[in-house]
C-alpha positions as a Markdown table, in Angstrom:
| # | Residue | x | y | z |
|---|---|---|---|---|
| 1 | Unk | 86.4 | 105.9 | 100.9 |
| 2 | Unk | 89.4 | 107.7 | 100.0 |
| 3 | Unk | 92.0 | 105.5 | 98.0 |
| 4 | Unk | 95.0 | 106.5 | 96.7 |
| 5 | Unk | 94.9 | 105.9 | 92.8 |
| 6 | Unk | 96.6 | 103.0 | 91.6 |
| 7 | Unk | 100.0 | 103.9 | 89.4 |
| 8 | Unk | 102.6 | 101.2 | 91.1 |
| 9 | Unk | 103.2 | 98.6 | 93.2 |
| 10 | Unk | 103.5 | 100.6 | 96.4 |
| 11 | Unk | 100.0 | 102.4 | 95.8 |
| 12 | Unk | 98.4 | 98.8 | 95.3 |
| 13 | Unk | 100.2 | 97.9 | 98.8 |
| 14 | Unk | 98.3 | 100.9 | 100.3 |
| 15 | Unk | 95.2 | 100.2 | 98.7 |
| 16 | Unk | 95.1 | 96.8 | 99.9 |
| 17 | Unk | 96.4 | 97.8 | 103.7 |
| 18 | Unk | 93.3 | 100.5 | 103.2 |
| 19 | Unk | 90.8 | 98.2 | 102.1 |
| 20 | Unk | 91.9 | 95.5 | 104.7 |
| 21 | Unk | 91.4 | 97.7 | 107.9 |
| 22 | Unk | 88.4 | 98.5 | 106.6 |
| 23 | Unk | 86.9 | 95.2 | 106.4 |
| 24 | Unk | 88.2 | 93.9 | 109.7 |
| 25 | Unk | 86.5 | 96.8 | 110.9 |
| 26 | Unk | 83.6 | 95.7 | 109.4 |
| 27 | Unk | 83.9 | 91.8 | 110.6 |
| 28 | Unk | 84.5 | 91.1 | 106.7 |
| 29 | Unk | 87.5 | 88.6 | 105.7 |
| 30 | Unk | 88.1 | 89.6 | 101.9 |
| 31 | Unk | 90.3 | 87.2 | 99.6 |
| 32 | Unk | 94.2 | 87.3 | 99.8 |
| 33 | Unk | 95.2 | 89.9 | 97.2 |
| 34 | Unk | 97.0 | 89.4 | 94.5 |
| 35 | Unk | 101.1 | 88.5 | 94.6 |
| 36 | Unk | 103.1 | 90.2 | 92.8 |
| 37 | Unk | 104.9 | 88.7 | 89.9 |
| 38 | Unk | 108.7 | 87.3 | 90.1 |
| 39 | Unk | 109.2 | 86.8 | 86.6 |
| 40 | Unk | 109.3 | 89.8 | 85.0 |
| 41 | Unk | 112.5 | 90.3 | 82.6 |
| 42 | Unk | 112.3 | 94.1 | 82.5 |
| 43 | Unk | 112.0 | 94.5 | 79.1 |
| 44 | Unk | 108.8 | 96.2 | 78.4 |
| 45 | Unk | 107.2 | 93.1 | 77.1 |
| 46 | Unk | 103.9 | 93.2 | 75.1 |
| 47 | Unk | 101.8 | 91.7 | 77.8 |
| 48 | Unk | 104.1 | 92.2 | 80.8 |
| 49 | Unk | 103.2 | 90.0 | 83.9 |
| 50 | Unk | 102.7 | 93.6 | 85.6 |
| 51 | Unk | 100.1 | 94.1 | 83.7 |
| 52 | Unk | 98.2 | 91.1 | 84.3 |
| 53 | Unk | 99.0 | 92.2 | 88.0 |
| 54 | Unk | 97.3 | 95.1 | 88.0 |
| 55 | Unk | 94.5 | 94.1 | 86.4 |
| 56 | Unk | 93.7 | 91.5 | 89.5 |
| 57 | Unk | 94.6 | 94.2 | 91.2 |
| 58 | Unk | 91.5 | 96.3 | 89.9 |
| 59 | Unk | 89.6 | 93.0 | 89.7 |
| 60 | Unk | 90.3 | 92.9 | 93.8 |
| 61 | Unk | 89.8 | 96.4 | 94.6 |
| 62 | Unk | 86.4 | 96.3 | 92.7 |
| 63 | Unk | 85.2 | 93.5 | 94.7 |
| 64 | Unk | 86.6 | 94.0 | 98.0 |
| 65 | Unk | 84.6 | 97.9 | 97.7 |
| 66 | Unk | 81.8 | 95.7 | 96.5 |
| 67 | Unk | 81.7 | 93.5 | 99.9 |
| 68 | Unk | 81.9 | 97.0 | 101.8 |
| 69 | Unk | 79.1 | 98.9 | 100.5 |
| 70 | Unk | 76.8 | 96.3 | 102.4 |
């Protein structure tokens, strides 16, 4: 399955419209993904909520291609 590789919030909204067809296709309900974060100040912080974000992201991705491999 072709996904297009995750760099911002607009590629993780693709991935997870991707990933979501393909388990309705399938008959599979995955989890909600992930929301994205509202507090972020915009300062660069060490530790930025965005990057938290992305890693459930990742964390989701993994598992919902985990779920359609069966």
């Amino acid at each position: 399955m072709k996904l297009p590789p995750l760099t911002d919030k607009e590629s993780a909204k693709s991935m997870f419209r991707i990933l979501n067809t393909a388990a309705a296709a399938k008959g599979i309900k995955l989890r909600p993904a992930p929301e994205e974060p509202t507090t972020c100040c915009g300062k660069g912080c060490n530790g930025c909520v965005w990057e938290g974000y992305y890693e459930a992201v990742v964390y989701w991705r993994d598992e919902a291609l985990l779920m359609l491999e069966d």
